[in-house]
C-alpha positions in Angstrom: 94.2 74.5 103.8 91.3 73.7 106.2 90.1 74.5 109.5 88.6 72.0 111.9 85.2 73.1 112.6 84.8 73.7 116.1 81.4 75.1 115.6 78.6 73.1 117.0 76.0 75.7 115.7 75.5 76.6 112.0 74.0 79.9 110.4 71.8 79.7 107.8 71.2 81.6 104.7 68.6 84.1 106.1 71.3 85.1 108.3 74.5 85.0 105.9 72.0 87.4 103.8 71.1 89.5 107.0 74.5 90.3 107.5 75.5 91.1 104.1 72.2 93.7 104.0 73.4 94.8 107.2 76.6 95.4 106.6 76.2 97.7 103.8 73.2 99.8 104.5 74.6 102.1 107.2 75.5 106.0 107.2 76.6 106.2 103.6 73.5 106.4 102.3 72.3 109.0 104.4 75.3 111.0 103.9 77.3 111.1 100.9 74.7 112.6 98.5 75.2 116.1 99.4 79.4 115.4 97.7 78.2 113.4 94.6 75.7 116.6 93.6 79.1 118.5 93.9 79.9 116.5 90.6 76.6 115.8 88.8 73.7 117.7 88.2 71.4 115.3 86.6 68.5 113.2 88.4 69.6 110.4 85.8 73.0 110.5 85.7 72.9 110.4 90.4 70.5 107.5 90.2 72.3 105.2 87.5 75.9 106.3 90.0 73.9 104.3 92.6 72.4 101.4 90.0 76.3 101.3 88.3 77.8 101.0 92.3 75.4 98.1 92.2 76.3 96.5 89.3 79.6 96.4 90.1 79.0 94.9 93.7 77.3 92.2 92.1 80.0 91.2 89.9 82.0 91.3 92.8 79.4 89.1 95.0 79.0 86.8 91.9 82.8 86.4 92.0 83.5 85.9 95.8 80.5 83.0 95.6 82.7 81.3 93.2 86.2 81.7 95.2 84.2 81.0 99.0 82.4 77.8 97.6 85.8 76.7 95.8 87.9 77.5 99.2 85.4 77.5 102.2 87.1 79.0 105.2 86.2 81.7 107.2 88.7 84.9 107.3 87.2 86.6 103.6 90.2 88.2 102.0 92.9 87.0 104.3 92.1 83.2 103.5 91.7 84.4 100.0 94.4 86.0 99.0 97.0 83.9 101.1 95.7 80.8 99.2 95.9 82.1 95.4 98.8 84.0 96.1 100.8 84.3 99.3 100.3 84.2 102.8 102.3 87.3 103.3 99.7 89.3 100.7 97.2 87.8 102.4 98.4 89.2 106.0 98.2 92.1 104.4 94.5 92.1 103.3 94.2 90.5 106.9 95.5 93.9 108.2 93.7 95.7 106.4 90.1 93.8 106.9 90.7 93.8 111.0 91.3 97.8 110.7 90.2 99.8 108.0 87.6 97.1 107.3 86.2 96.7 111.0 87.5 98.0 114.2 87.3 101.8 112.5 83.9 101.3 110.9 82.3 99.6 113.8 83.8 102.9 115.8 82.2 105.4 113.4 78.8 103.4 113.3 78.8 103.2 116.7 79.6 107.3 117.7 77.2 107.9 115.3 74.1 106.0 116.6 75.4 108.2 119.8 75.3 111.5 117.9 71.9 110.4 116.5 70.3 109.2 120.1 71.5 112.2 122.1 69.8 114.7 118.9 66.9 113.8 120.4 67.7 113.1 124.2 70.5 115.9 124.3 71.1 114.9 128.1 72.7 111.7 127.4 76.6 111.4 126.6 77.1 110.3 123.1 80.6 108.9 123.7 79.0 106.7 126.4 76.2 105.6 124.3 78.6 104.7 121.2 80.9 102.4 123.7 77.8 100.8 125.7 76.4 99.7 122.0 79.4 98.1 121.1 79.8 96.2 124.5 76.1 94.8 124.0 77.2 93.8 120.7 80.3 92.4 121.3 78.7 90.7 124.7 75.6 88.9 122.4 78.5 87.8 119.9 80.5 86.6 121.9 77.8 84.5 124.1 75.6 82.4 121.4 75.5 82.5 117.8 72.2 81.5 118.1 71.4 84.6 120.1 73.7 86.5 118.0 72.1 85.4 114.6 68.5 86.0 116.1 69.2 89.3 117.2 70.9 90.2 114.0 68.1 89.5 112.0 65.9 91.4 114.0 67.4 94.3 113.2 68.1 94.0 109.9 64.7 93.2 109.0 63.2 96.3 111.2 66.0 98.1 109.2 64.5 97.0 106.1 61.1 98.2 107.6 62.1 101.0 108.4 63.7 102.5 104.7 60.4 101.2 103.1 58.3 103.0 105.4 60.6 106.2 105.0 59.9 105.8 101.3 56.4 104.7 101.8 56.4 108.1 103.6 57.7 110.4 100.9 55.1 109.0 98.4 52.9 110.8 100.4 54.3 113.8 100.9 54.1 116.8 98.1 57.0 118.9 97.9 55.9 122.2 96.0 59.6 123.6 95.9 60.7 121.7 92.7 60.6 119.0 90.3 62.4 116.3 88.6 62.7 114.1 85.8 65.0 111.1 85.7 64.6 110.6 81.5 68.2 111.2 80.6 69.2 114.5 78.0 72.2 114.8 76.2 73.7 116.7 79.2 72.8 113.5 81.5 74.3 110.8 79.0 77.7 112.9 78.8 77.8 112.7 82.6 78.4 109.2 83.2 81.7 109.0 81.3 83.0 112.1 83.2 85.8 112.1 85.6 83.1 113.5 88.4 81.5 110.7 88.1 84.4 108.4 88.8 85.1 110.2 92.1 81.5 110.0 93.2 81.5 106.4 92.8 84.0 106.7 95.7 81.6 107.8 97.6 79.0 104.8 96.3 81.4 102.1 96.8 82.0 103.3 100.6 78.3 102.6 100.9 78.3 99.4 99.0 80.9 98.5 100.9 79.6 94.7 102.9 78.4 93.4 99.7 81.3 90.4 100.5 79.9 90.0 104.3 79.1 86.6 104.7 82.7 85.5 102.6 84.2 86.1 106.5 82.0 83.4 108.4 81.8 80.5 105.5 82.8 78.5 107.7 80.4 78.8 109.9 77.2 78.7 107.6 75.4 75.4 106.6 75.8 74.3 103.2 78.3 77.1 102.1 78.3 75.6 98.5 75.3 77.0 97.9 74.1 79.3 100.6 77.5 81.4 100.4 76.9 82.5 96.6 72.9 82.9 97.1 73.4 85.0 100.2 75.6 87.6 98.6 74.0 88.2 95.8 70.3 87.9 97.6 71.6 90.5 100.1 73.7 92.5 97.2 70.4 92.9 95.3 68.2 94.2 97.6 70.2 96.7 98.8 70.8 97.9 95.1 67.1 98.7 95.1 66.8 100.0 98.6 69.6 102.6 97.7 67.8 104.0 94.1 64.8 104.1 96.2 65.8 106.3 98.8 68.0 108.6 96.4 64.9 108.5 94.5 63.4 110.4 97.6 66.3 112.3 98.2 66.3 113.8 95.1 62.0 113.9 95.1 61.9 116.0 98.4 65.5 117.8 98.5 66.5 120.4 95.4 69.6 119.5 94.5 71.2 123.3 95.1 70.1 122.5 98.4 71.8 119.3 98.9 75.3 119.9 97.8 78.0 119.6 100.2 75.4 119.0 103.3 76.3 115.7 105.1 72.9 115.6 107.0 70.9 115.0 103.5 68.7 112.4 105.5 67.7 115.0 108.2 66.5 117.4 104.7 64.5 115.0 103.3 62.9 113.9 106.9 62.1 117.4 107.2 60.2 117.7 104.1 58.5 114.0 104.9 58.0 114.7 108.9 57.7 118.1 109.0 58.9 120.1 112.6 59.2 116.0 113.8 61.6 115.1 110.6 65.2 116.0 112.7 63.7 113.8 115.7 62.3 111.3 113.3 65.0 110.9 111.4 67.9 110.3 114.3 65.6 108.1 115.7 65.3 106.2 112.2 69.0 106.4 111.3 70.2 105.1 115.2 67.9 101.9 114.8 69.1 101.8 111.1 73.3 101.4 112.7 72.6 98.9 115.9 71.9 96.3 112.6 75.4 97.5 110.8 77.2 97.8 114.5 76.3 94.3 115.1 76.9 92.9 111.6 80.6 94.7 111.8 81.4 93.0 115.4 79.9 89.8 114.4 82.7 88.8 111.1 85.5 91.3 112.0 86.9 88.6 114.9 86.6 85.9 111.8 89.6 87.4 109.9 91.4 88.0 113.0 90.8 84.0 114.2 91.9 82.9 111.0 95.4 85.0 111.4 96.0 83.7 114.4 95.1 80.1 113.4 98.5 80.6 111.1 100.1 82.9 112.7 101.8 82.0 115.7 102.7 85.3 116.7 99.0 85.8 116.9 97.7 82.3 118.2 95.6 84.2 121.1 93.4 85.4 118.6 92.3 82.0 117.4 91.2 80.9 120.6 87.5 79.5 120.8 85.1 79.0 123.6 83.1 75.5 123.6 80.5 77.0 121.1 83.3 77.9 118.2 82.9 81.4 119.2 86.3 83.1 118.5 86.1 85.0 121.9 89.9 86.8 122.0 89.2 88.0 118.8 85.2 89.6 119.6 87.0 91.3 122.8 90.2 92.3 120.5 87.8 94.5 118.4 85.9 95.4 120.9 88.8 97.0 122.6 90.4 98.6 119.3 86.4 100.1 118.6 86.4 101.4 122.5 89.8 102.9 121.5 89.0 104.8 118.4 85.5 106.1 120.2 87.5 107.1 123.2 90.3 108.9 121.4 88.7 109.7 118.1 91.6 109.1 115.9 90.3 107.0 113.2 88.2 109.8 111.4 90.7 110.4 109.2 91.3 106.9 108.3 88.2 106.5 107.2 89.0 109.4 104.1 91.5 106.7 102.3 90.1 104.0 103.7 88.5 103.5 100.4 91.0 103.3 98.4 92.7 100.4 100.3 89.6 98.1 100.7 89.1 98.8 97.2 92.7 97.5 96.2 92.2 94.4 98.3 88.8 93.3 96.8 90.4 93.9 93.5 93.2 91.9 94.3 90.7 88.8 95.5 88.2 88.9 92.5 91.5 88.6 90.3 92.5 85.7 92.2 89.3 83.5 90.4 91.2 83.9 87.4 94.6 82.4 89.5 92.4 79.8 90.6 91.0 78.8 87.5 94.6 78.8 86.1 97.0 77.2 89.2 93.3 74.8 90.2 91.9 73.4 87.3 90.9 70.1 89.0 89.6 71.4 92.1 85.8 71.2 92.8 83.8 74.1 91.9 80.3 73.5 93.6 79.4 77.1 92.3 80.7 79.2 89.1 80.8 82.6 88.4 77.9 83.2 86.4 78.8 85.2 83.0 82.7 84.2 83.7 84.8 85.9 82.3 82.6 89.1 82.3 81.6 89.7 85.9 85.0 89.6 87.4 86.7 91.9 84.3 83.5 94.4 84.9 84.6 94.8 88.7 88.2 94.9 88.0 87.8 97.8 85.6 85.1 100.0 87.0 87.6 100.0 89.8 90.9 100.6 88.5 89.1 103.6 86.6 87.8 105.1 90.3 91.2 104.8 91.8 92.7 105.9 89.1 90.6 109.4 89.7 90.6 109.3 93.4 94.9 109.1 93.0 94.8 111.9 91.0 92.4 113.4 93.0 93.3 112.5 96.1 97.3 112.1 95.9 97.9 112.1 100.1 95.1 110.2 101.3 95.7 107.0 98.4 99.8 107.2 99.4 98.4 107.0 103.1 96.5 104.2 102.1 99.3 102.4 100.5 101.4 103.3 103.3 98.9 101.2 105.5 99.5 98.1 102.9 103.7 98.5 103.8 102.9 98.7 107.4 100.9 95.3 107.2 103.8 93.7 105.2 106.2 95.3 108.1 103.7 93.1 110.6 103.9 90.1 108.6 107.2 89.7 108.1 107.8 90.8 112.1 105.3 88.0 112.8 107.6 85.4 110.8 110.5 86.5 112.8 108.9 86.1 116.1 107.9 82.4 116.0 109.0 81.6 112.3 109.2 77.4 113.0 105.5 76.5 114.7 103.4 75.0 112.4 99.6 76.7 112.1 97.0 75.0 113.8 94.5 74.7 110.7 97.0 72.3 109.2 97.4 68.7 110.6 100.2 68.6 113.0 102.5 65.6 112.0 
């Protein structure tokens, strides 16, 4: 299945790697330390949960190069899974990607840039902030890619910048409350293979989570053959090191007593960095940090939702275009489900199992290289999976061993989850009922 490209301007690889950098490196890394020091207690044992999180995303990006070269249409695991399985799974994923995947995180990114802005000008309305960044976002997007891609690797490089600078910043400083050493002790090595640290790579892979970005625009990237692969794992890479840098500092500036259970570990170690300036600092730095990961969100989310609606007639208004390929229905569809979540605040509790359903459908897609490899012998493979078999069998065990923990850990909020995979069936098969006889429009009309 293709789709005719009605996009007159191409990204290139700096961007498809801007957007997978931005895309992952948001509030997770500033905020889930304080639950994983809950679980472990060694310097080792929290820095190799970050370097094993990256591992695994890689095997994951390695594997998505393989199946987006192979099958180059923009939509991620929606065109994925629909191809090597069935379109009705791959609704599903669809479902899943447009609102667990985007319209929720693209809310909380945005309320918190407010909550970090107005820490530092108190007078301004947060709520009002978080909606007017996601209608400059959404206005850029859905006006130019050119503008689009320029501004989105603006600030993804000044948030690069900025996390070297912060770390730059704690080399200099000189903490005189405690020490650390990351060489690992027999208490350290028996850490890694406990159940704690299966739940805090929940935590992890919620902040790796983007490491597939650019798999949702494909098609709209030059040369996807080879730029799709390079760009995921290019982008996958450097935020691996970004994130064992900065928990490096975390752990440097922050004792580890002090840490545990604190959500604002970013504003602890800014304090020790910055001094009295660290909380003002530090909300300035983390609010810069999300208008990069904002932007990234409302850029591919409308790509999964265009790609329904391209095959689902029920949902042929969302694969509208405007003249430069721009799928503008879908930008302003996000847009309004983001405005709705800031407004009413009713996604924060989706975002607890959230987790565990994006982590089911990326398992679900890097299993599908092995489907492809089997149902698609003949079909051209411009890019393979390096290390195949290993890669994909890595990722697909690492996480069928976290959600096995986070089930058992978390019984309501994985049944919740799962409950959101029946409701997207429920949609599909609603959708099929509804118009069940037009033909898609990314198939040639007899």
């Amino acid at each position: 299945m293709t789709t005719p490209d009605r996009t007159p301007v191409k990204v290139g690889l700096l961007t498809a790697a801007s957007l997978v950098v931005a895309n992952m490196v948001g509030t997770g890394i500033f905020t889930s330390v304080g639950f994983q020091v809950e679980y472990l207690d060694s310097p080792f044992a929290l820095l190799m949960l970050w370097a094993v999180g990256g591992v695994i995303s890689l095997c994951g990006a390695l594997t998505y190069g393989e199946l987006g070269a192979a099958l180059p249409r923009s939509g991620g695991e929606y065109h994925l899974i629909s191809e090597l399985y069935h379109p009705s799974l791959g609704f599903i994923a669809g479902w899943i990607s447009a609102t667990l995947g985007f319209a929720g995180p693209t809310a909380l990114a945005a309320i918190a840039f407010g909550d970090y802005t107005t820490a530092v000008f108190p007078s301004w309305s947060s709520t009002h902030l978080a909606a007017g960044i996601v209608l400059l976002c959404s206005a850029i997007h859905a006006t130019s890619i050119t503008w689009g891609s320029w501004f989105q690797n603006t600030f993804t490089a000044l948030k690069v910048l900025l996390i070297l600078v912060f770390v730059g910043a704690a080399l200099q400083a000189n903490p005189t409350t405690h020490s650390i050493t990351v060489v690992p002790d027999g208490h350290a090595l028996g850490e890694l293979v406990s159940p704690g640290f299966a739940v805090s790579l929940v935590f992890v892979s919620y902040a790796y989570a983007g490491w597939n970005a650019a798999i949702y625009i494909v098609g709209e990237i030059r040369d996807p053959q080879r730029n799709l692969p390079f760009s995921l794992v290019l982008g996958t890479a450097l935020v691996t090191v970004l994130y064992v840098l900065l928990n490096l500092v975390f752990l440097y500036t922050v004792p580890t007593q002090q840490m545990a259970g604190e959500v604002e570990v970013g504003f602890l170690a800014g304090s020790v960095i910055f001094g009295d300036a660290g909380g003002d600092v530090m909300s300035l730095f983390i609010a810069l940090l999300l208008v990069s990961t904002v932007s990234a969100l409302i850029y591919l989310g409308p790509r999964v939702t265009q790609a329904m609606g391209e095959d689902a007639p029920a949902l042929r208004w969302l694969a509208v275009t405007n003249d430069r390929g721009i799928p503008v229905n879908s930008v302003l569809f996000q847009m309004g489900l983001a405005l709705l979540f800031i407004y009413t605040s009713t996604f924060d509790q989706v975002l607890v199992y959230a987790g565990f359903t994006l982590i089911l459908s990326t398992m679900v897609t890097v299993a599908g290289v092995f489907v492809l490899r089997w149902r698609h012998p003949e079909i051209d493979r411009p890019y393979k999976t390096w290390g195949y078999p290993v890669p994909p069998l890595l990722f697909l065990v690492a996480n069928a061993w976290i959600l096995v923990y986070v089930f058992l850990d978390r019984p309501a909020e994985s049944l919740i989850g799962l409950g959101i995979v029946a409701v997207g069936a429920a949609l599909y098969f609603a959708s099929q009922w509804i118009a069940p006889d037009e033909a898609p429009i990314s198939e040639p009309r007899p």
